[in-house]
FIGU-272973 format. One line per field, with one value per atom (N, C-alpha, C): x, y, z; atom name; residue in one letter; residue number from 0. Coordinates in steps of 0.2 Angstrom, whole numbers. Each point is the difference from the previous one (the first is absolute). Example, Ala and Ser with C-alpha at 12.3 -4.5 7.8 and 13.67 -1.06 7.14 Angstrom:
2
u <- (66,-4,4,-2,4,-4)
v <- (-28,6,6,5,6,5)
w <- (39,0,0,-4,1,3)
at <- (N,CA,C,N,CA,C)
aa <- (A,A,A,S,S,S)
i <- (0,0,0,1,1,1)
//
This chain:
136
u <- (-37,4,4,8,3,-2,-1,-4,6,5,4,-1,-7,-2,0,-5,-1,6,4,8,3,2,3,-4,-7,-1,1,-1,0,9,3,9,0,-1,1,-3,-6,0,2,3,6,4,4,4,3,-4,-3,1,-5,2,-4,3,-2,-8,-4,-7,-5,-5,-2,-5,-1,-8,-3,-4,-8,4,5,1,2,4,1,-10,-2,-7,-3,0,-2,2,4,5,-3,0,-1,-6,-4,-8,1,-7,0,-3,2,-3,6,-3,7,1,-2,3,5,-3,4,8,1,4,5,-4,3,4,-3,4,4,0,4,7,-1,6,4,-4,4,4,-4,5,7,-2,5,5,-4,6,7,-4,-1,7,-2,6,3,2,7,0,-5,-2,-2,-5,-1,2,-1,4,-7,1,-4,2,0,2,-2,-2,-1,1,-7,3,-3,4,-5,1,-2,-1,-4,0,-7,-4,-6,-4,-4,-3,-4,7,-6,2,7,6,5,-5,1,1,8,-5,4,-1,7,0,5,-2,3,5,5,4,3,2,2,10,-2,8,3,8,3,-2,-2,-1,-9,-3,-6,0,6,2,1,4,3,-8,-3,-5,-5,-1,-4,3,6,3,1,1,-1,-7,-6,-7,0,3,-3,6,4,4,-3,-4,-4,-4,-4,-6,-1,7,2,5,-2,7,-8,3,-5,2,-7,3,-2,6,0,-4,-6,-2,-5,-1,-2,-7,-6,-4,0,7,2,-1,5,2,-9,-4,-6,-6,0,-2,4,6,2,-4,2,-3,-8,-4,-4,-4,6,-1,0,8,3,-8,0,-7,-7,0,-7,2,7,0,0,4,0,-8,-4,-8,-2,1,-1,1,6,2,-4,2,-4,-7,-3,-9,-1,7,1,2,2,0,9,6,4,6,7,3,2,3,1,9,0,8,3,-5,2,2,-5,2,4,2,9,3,1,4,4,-6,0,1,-2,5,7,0,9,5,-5,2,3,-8,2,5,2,5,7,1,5,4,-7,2,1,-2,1,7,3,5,5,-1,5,0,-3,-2,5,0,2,6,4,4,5,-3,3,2,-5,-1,8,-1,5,8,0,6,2,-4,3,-1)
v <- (-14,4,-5,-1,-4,3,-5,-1,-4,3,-2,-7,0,-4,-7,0,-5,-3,5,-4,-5,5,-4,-5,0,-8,-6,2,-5,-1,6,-2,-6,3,-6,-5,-3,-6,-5,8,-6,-1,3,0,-7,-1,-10,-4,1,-5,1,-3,3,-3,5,-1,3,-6,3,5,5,6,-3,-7,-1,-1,-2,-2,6,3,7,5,0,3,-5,-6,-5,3,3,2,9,3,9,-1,-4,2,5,2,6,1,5,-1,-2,-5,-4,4,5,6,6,-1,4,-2,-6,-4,-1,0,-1,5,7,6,1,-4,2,-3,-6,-5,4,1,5,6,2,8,-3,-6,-2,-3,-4,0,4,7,3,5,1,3,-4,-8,-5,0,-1,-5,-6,-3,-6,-4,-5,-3,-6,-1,-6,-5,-7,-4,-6,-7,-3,-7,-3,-7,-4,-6,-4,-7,0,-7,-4,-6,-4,3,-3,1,8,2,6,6,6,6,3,1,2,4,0,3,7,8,3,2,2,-1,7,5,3,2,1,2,8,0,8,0,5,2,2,1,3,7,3,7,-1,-4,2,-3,-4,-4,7,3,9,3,2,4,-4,-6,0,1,-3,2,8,4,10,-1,-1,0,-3,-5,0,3,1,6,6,3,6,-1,-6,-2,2,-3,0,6,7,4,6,0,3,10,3,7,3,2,5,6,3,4,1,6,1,5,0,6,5,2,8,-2,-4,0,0,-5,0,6,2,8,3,0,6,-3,-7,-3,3,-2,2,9,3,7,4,-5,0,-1,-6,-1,3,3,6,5,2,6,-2,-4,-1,1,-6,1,5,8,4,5,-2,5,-3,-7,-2,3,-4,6,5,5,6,1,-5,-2,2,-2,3,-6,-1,-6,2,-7,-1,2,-4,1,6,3,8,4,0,4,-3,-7,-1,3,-1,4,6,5,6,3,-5,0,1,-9,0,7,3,5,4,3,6,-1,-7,-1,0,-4,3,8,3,8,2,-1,3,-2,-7,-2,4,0,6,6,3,7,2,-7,1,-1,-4,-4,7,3,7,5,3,5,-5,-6,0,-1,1,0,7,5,7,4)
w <- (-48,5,4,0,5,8,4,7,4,3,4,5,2,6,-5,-4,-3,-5,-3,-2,4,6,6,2,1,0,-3,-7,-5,0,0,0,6,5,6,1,-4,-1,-7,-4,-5,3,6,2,2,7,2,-6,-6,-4,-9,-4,-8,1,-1,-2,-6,-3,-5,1,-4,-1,5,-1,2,7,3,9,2,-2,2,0,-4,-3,11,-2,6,6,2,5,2,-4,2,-2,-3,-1,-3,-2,-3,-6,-5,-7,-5,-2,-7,-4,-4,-6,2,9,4,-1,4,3,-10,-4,-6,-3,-1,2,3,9,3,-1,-2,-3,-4,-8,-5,3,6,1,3,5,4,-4,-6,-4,-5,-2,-5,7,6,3,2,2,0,6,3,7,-3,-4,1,-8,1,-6,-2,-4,-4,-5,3,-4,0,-6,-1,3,3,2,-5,-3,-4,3,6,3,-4,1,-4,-6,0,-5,-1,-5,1,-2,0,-1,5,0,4,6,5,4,0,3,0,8,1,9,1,5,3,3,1,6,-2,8,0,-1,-2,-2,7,-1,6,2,-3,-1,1,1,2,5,4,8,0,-1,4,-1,-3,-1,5,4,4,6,1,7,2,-5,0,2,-3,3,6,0,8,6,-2,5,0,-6,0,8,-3,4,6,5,5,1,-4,0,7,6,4,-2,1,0,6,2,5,1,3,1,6,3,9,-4,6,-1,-3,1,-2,-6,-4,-7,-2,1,-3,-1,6,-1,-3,0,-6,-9,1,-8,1,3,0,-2,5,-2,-9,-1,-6,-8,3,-5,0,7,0,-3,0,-3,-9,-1,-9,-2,6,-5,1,5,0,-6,-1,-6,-8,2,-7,-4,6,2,-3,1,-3,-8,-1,-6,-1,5,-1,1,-4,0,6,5,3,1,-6,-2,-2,-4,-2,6,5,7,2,0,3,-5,-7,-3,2,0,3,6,5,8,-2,-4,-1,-1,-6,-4,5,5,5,6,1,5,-2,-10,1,-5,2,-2,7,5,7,0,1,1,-4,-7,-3,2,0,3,7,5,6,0,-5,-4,-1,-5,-2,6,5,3,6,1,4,-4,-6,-6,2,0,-2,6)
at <- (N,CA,C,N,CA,C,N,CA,C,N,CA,C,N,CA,C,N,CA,C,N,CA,C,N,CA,C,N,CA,C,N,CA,C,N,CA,C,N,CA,C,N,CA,C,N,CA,C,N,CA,C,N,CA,C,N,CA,C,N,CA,C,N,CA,C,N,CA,C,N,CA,C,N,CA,C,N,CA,C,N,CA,C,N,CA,C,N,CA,C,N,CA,C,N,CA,C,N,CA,C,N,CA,C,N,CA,C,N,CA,C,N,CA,C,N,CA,C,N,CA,C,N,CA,C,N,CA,C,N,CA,C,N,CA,C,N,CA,C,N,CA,C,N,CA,C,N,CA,C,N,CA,C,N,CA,C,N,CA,C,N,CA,C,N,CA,C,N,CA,C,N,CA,C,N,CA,C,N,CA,C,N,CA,C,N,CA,C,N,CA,C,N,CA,C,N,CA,C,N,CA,C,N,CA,C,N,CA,C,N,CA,C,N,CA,C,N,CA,C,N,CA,C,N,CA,C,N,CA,C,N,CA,C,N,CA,C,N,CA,C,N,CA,C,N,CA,C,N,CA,C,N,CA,C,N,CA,C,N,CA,C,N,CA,C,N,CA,C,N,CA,C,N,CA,C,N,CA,C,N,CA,C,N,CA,C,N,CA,C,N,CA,C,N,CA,C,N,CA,C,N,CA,C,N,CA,C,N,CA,C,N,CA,C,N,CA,C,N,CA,C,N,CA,C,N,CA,C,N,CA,C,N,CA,C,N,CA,C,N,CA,C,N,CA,C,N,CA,C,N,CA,C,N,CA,C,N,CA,C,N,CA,C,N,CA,C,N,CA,C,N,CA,C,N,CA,C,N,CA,C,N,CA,C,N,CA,C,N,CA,C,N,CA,C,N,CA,C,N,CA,C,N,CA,C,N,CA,C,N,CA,C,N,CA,C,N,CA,C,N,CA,C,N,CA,C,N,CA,C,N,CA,C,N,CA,C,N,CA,C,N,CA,C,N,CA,C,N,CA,C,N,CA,C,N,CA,C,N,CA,C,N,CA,C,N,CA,C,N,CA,C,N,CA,C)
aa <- (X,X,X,X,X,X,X,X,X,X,X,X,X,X,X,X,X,X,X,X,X,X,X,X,X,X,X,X,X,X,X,X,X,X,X,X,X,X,X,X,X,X,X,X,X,X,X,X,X,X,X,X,X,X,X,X,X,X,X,X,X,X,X,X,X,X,X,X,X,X,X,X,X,X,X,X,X,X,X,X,X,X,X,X,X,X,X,X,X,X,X,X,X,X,X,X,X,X,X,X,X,X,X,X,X,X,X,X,X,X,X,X,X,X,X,X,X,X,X,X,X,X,X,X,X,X,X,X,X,X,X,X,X,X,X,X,X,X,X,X,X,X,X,X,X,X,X,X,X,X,X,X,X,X,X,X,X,X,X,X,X,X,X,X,X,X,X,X,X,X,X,X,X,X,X,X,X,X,X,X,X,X,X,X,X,X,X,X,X,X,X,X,X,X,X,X,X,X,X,X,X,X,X,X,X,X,X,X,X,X,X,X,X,X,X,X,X,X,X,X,X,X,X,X,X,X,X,X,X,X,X,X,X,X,X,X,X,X,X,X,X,X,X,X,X,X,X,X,X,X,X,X,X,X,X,X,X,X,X,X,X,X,X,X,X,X,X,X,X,X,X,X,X,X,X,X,X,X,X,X,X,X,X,X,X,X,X,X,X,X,X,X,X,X,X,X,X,X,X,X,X,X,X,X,X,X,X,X,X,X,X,X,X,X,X,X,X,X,X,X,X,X,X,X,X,X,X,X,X,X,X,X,X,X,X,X,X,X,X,X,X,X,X,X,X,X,X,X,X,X,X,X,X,X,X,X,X,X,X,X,X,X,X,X,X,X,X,X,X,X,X,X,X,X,X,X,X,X,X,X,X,X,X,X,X,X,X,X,X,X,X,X,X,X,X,X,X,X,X,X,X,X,X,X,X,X,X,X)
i <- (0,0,0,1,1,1,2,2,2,3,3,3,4,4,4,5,5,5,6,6,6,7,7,7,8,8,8,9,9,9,10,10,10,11,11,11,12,12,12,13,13,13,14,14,14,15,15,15,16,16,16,17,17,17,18,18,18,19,19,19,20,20,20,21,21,21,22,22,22,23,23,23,24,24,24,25,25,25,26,26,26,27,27,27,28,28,28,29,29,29,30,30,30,31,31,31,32,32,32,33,33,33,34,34,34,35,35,35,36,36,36,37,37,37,38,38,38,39,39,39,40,40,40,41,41,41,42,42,42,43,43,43,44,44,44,45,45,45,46,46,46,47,47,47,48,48,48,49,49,49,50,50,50,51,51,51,52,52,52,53,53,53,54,54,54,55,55,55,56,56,56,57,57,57,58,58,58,59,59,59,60,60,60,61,61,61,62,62,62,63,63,63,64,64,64,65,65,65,66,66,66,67,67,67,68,68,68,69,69,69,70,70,70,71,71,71,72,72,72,73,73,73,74,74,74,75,75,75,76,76,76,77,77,77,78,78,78,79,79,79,80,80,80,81,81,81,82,82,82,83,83,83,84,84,84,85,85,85,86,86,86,87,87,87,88,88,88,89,89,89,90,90,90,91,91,91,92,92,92,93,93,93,94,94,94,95,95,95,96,96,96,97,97,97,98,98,98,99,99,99,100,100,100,101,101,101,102,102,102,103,103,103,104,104,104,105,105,105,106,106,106,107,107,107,108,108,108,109,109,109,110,110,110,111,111,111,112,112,112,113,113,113,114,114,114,115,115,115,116,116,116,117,117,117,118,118,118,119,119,119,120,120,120,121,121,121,122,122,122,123,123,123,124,124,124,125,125,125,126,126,126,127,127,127,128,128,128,129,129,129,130,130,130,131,131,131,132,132,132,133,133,133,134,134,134,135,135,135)
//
């Protein structure tokens, strides 16, 4: 499952500079199979890129960096981050109310959505209704 937190870390420290699995793996800690998958996703959607260094001797080194499009996808994350929401007492007791009443219904063994449905339904019959009667 793609985890938005952990993408945007790993993008923003390819960002600073190309790094291989094990220093990136060194950097977020964690678990290695995790951090492996999460490469593949981030590669597989065209934030991160991968490519080989064959410095000196030994096995290539494959190294990191983030694409432009995973520079835009962290900078959107962290503008999210930092996106404040507005809301007072009131607004929270109303949410509050709001979801005493869904578990209420649930309890009852009754969708939640179906009864909006149905609201909708009967408001906008009324609205027609009122609709018509000031037509004729």
């Amino acid at each position: 499952m793609f985890e938005p937190e952990l993408a945007a870390t790993a993008l923003s420290l390819c960002i600073e500079s190309a790094l291989s699995v094990s220093q990136l793996s060194g950097k977020m800690g964690g678990n290695h199979g995790k951090l492996i998958d999460l490469v593949r996703e981030l590669q597989v959607r065209g934030l991160l890129t991968r490519r080989t260094d064959s410095r000196g001797r030994g096995r290539p080194r494959s190294l990191l960096r983030t694409t432009p499009l995973g520079e835009q996808f962290v900078e959107e994350y962290d503008r999210l981050l930092n996106l404040r929401l507005h809301c007072n007492d009131n607004d929270i007791k109303k949410a509050l109310h709001q979801a005493d009443l869904a578990r209420r219904l649930l309890e009852k063994q009754i969708s939640p959505y179906a009864r909006f449905q149905e609201v909708n339904e009967l408001a906008r019959n009324i609205a027609s209704t009122a609709q018509t009667s000031r037509d004729s």
